[in-house]
C-alpha positions in Angstrom: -7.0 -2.0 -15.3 -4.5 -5.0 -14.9 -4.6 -5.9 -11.4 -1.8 -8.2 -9.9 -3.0 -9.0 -6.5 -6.1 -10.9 -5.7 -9.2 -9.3 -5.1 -11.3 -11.3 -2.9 -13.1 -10.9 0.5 -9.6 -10.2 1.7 -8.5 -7.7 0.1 -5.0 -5.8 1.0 -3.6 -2.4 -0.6 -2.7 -2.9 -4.0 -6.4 -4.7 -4.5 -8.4 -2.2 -2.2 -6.3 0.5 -4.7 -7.6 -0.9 -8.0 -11.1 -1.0 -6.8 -11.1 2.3 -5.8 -10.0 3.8 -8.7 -11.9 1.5 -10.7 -14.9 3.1 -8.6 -14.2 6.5 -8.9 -13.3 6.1 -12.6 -16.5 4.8 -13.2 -18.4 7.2 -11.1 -16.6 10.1 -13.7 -18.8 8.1 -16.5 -16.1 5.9 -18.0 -16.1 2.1 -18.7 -14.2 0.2 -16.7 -12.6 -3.5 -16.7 -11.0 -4.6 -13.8 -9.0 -7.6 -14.2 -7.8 -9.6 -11.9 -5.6 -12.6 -11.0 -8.8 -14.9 -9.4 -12.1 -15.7 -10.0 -14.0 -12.6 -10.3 -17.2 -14.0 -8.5 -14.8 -13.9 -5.4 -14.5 -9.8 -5.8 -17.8 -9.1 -3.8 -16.3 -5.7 -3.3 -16.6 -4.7 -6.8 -19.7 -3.7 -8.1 -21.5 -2.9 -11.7 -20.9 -1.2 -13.8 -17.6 -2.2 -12.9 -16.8 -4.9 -15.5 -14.9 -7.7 -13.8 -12.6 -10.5 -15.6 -10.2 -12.9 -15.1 -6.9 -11.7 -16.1 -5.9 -14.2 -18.9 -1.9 -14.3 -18.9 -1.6 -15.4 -22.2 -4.6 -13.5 -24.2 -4.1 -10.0 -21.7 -3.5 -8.2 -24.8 -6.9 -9.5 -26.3 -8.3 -8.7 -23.5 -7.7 -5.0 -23.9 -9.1 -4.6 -27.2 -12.1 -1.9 -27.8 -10.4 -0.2 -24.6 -8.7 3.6 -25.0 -5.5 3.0 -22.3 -4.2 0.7 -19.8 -3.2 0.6 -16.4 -0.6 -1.7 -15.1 1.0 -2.1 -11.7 3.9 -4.9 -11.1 4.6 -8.4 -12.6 1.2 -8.9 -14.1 1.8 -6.0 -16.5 4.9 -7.3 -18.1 2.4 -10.0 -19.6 0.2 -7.3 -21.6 3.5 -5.5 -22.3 4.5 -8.5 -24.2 1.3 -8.6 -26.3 1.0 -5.2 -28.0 2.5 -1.7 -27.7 -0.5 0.4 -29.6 -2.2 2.0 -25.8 -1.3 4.5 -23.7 0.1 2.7 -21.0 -0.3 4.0 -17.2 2.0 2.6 -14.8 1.0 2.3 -11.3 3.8 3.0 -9.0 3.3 3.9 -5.8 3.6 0.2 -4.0 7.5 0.5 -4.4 7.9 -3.3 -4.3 11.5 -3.6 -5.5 12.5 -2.2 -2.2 10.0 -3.6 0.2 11.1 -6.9 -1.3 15.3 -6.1 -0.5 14.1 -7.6 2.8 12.9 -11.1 1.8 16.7 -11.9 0.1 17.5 -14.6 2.9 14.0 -16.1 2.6 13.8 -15.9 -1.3 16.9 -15.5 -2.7 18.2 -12.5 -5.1 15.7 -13.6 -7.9 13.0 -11.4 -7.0 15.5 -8.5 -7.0 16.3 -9.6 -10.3 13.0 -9.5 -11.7 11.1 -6.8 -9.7 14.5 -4.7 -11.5 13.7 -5.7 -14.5 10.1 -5.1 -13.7 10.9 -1.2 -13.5 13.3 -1.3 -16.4 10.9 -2.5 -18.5 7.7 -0.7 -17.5 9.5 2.6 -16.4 10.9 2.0 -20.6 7.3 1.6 -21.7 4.6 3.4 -19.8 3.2 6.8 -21.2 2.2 8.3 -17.5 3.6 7.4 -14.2 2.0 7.7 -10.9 3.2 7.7 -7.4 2.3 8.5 -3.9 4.6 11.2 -2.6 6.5 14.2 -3.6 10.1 11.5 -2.1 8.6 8.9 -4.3 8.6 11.4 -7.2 12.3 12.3 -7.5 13.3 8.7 -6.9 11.2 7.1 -9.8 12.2 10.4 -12.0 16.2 9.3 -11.2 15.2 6.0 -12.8 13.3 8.0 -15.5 16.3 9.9 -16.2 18.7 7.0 -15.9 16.1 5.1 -19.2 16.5 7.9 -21.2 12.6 9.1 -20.5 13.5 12.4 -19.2 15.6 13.8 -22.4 15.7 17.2 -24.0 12.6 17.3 -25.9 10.6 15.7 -23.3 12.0 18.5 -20.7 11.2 21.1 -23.6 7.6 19.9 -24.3 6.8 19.6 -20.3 9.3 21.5 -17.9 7.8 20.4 -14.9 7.0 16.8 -16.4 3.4 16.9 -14.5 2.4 14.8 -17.6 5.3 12.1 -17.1 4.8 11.6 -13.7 2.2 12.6 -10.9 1.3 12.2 -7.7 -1.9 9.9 -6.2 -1.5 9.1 -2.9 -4.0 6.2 -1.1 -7.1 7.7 -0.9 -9.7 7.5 1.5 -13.6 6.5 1.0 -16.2 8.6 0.3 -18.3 10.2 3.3 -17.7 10.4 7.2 -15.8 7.2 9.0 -17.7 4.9 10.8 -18.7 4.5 14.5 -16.3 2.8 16.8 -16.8 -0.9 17.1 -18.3 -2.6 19.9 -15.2 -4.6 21.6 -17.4 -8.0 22.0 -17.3 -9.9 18.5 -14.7 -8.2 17.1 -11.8 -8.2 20.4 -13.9 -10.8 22.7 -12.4 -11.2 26.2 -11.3 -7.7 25.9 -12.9 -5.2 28.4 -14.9 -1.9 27.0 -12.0 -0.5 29.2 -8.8 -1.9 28.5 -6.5 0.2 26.5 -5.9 -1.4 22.9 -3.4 -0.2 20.7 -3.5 -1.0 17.3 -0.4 -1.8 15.1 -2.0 -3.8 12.2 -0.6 -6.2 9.7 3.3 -6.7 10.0 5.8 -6.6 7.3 9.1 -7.8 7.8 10.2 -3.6 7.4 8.4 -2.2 10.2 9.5 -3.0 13.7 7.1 -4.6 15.9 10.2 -6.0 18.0 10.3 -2.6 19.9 6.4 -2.6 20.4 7.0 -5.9 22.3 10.5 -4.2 24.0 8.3 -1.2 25.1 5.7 -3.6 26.3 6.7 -4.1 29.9 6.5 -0.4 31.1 3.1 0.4 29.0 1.8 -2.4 31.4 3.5 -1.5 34.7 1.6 1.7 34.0 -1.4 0.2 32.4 -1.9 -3.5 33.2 -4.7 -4.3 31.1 -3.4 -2.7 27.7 -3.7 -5.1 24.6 -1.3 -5.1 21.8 -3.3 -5.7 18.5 -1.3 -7.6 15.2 -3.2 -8.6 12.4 -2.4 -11.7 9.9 -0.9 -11.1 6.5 -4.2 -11.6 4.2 -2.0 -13.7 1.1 0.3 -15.6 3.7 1.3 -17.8 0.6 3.1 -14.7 -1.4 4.7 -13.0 1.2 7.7 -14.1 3.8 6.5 -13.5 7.4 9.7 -13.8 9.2 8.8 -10.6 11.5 5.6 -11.8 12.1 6.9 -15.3 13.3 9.5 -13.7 15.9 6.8 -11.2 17.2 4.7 -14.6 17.8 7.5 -16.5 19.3 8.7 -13.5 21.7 5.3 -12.6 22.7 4.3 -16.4 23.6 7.6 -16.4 25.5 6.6 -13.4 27.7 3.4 -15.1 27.6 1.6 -12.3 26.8 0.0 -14.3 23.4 -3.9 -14.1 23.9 -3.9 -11.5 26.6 -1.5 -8.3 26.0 -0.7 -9.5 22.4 -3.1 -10.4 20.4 -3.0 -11.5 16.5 -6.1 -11.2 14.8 -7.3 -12.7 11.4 -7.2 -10.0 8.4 -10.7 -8.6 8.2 -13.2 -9.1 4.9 -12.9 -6.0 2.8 -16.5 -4.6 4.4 -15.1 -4.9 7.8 -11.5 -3.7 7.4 -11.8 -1.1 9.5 -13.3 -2.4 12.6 -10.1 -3.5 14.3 -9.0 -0.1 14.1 -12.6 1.4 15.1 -12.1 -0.8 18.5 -9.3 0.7 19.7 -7.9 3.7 21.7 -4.8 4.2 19.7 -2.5 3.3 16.8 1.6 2.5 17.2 2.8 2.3 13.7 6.9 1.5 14.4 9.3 0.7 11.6 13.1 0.8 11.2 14.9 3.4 9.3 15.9 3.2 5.9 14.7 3.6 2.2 11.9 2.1 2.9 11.0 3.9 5.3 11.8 6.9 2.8 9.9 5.9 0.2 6.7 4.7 2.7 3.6 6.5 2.7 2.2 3.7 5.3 -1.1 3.7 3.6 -2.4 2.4 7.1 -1.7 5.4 8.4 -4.1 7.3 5.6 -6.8 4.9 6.7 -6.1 5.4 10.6 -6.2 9.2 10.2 -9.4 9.5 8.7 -10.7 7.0 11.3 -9.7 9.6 13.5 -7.6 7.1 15.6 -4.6 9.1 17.6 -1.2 7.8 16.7 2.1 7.2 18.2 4.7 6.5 15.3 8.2 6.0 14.6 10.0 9.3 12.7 10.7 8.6 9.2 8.8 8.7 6.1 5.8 11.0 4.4 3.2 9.7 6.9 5.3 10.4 9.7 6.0 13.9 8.9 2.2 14.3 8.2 1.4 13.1 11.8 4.1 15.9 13.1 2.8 18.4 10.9 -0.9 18.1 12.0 -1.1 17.0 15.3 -2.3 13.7 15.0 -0.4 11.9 17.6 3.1 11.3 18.6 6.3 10.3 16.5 9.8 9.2 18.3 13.0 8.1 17.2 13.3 4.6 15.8 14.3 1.8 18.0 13.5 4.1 21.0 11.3 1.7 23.1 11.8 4.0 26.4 10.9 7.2 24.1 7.5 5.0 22.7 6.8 3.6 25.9 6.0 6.9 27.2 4.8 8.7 24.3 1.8 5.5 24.4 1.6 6.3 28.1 1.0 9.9 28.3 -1.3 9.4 25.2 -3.3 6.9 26.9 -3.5 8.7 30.6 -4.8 12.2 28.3 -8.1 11.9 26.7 -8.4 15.1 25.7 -5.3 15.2 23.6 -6.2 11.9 21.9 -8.9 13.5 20.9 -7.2 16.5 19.6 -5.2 14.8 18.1 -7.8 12.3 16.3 -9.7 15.1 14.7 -6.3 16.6 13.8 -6.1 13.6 11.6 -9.5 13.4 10.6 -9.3 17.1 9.2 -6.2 16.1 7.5 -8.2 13.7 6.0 -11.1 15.1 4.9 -8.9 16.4 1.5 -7.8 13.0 1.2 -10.8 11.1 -0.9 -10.0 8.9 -3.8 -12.2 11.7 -5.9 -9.6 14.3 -5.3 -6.2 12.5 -4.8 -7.5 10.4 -8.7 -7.2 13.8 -10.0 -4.1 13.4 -12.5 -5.7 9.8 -13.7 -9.1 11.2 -14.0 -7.5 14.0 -16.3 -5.1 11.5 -18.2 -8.5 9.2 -18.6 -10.5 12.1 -20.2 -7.7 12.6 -22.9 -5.5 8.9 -22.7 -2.2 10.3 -25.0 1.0 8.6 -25.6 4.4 10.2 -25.1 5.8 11.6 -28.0 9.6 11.0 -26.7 9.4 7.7 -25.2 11.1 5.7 -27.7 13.9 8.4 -28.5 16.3 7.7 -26.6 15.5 3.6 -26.2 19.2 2.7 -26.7 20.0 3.8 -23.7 17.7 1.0 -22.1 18.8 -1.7 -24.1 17.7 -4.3 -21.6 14.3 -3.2 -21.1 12.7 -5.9 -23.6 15.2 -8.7 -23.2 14.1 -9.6 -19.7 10.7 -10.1 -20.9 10.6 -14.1 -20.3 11.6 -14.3 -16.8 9.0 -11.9 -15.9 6.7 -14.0 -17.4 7.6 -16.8 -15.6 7.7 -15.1 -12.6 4.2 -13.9 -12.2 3.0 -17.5 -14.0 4.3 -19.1 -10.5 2.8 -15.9 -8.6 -0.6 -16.6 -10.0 -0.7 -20.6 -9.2 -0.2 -19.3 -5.9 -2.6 -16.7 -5.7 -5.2 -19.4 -7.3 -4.3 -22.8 -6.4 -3.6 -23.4 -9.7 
């Protein structure tokens, strides 16, 4: 398992991803190598027997021998695709980071569109089995499948329904019940046992915090003491913050930075969840578009099976889910009257907060990395490649060719990571 992002005490989604399914991969009696982009004596969230190296650019090939199949999720991969072409190759898709990335083109340029493209081209050419996190993230990654050629007539003949192309797993949850609510002092100190807190989380320059902060005023004319909870990008080196910077700048301006708005450091991969645990209710707000489409706010998994009540913005998988169940609240996007009150009436009804919390809990409790692993686990106990996936390569003639860039890419992605 080929993991691209860092794997330390702060750990964020794509690293918390690969050591679950490392985990339950192992727990289903296979051997397991997780390599990763930093020193693995950093990784105290991985344990035996769990093998855990250094992912070795240059030798990543190597690296694999004496293993039955490979899984690969963004630039890392294009390095062991480079190497050797004898595995069956998984890609990992559900992070779709070509279009979280559109919205860093001011701040970085249209090289990253460039590669993360070519990223796709060339993994959606090679990889045997695909997975993804929603049924909207299906059909989008199955136009590009069709657009390489990988969805052709004797593909579609062998496997109408192409479950053994591509397949669903969704962010799982971990094993057993969540855990108690946190005790507000050392984790929010200065912040009363009853104040309302609201959690958003860590912000990414696609959601919207800006309406959290418009919606602000009239939450505290109706509850003065309410907190607004941000957390700090984990990697701040790798990823542009400009969202996070104006939500600073606008709260300090109201001066509500340190009382009503608070930004917390990200927590240590043991304590992820205690933020969360320590407060009354979640506002996940982002703005429309594909995104948003494509989303399956993996927060959101996490905050359901905490069994924290949410008010979210419509839009997306998650959001739909949250609708669906009764798990909280969803209004229109941009709507900071509409979230105002939804918050409000949330806030001022206990008893439907906690309807509405084990509403998402029971959603949840389907939810486990055991169960959602279900088409890897099944790929795993019989690795195969795809009979078809070179027949039609011509129509993807610049899969290979943008091999070298890649590299280079993820070479300046790892000094980062590193220090290097």
């Amino acid at each position: 398992m080929i993991c691209p992002e860092p794997v330390r005490r702060l750990t964020a989604g794509v690293g918390t991803r690969f050591v679950a399914l490392a985990e339950v991969l192992s727990r289903a009696g296979h051997d397991v190598t997780l390599a990763i982009p930093n020193d693995p004596g950093e990784a105290e969230a991985v344990q035996p027997p769990v093998e855990l190296v250094r992912a070795d650019p240059d030798t990543l090939g190597a690296q694999a021998d004496g293993h039955d199949w490979v899984l690969i999720h963004g630039h890392l991969g294009n390095h062991y695709l480079s190497q050797r072409d004898d595995l069956p190759v998984v890609v990992d898709l559900y992070d779709p980071f070509l279009v979280e990335n559109l919205h860093y083109h001011r701040e970085l340029g249209f090289e990253p569109y460039r590669t993360d493209h070519a990223t796709w081209k060339l993994q959606l050419a090679r990889g045997d089995f695909f997975l993804c996190s929603s049924a909207q993230q299906r059909f989008f990654y199955l136009g590009w499948l069709g657009a390489l050629g990988r969805i052709n007539p004797l593909v579609l003949e062998d496997d109408p329904m192409l479950t053994h192309l591509i397949a669903e797993l969704p962010f799982g949850t971990p094993r057993g019940g969540p855990p108690p609510r946190s005790r507000r002092p050392g984790v929010l100190d200065g912040v009363s046992a009853e104040a309302p807190v609201l959690y958003f989380g860590g912000i990414y320059d696609w959601y919207d915090p800006e309406v959290v902060l418009r919606a602000l005023p009239s939450i505290i004319e109706r509850e003065p003491d309410a907190v607004v909870v941000f957390v700090d990008h984990p990697h701040p080196e790798d990823t542009p913050r400009s969202a996070a910077v104006v939500t600073r700048r606008v709260a300090e301006e109201q001066g509500w930075l340190g009382t009503s708005v608070r930004f917390e450091s990200w927590r240590p991969y043991d304590r992820r969840f205690e933020l969360a645990l320590a407060a009354d209710l979640a506002v996940v707000t982002h703005r429309p578009g594909l995104e948003t489409d494509l989303s399956l706010r993996t927060r959101m998994v996490d905050l359901l099976w905490l069994g924290l009540p949410v008010v979210a913005t419509r839009g997306g998988a998650m959001s739909e889910i949250v609708e669906t169940v009764g798990a909280g609240r969803t209004v229109a996007p941009g709507d900071s009257g509409a979230l105002a009150a939804a918050v409000c009436a949330m806030l001022a009804d206990p008893e439907a907060c906690e309807r509405a919390g084990e509403a998402g809990r029971g959603w949840a409790q389907g939810r486990s990395w055991e169960k959602v692993a279900g088409p890897l686990l099944a790929f795993a106990a019989a690795p195969r490649r795809e009979a078809h996936r070179n027949r039609f390569a011509d129509l993807a003639p610049a899969a290979s060719s943008a091999e070298e860039p890649l590299i280079r890419r993820a070479r300046r992605a790892l000094k980062r990571w590193t220090g290097q």
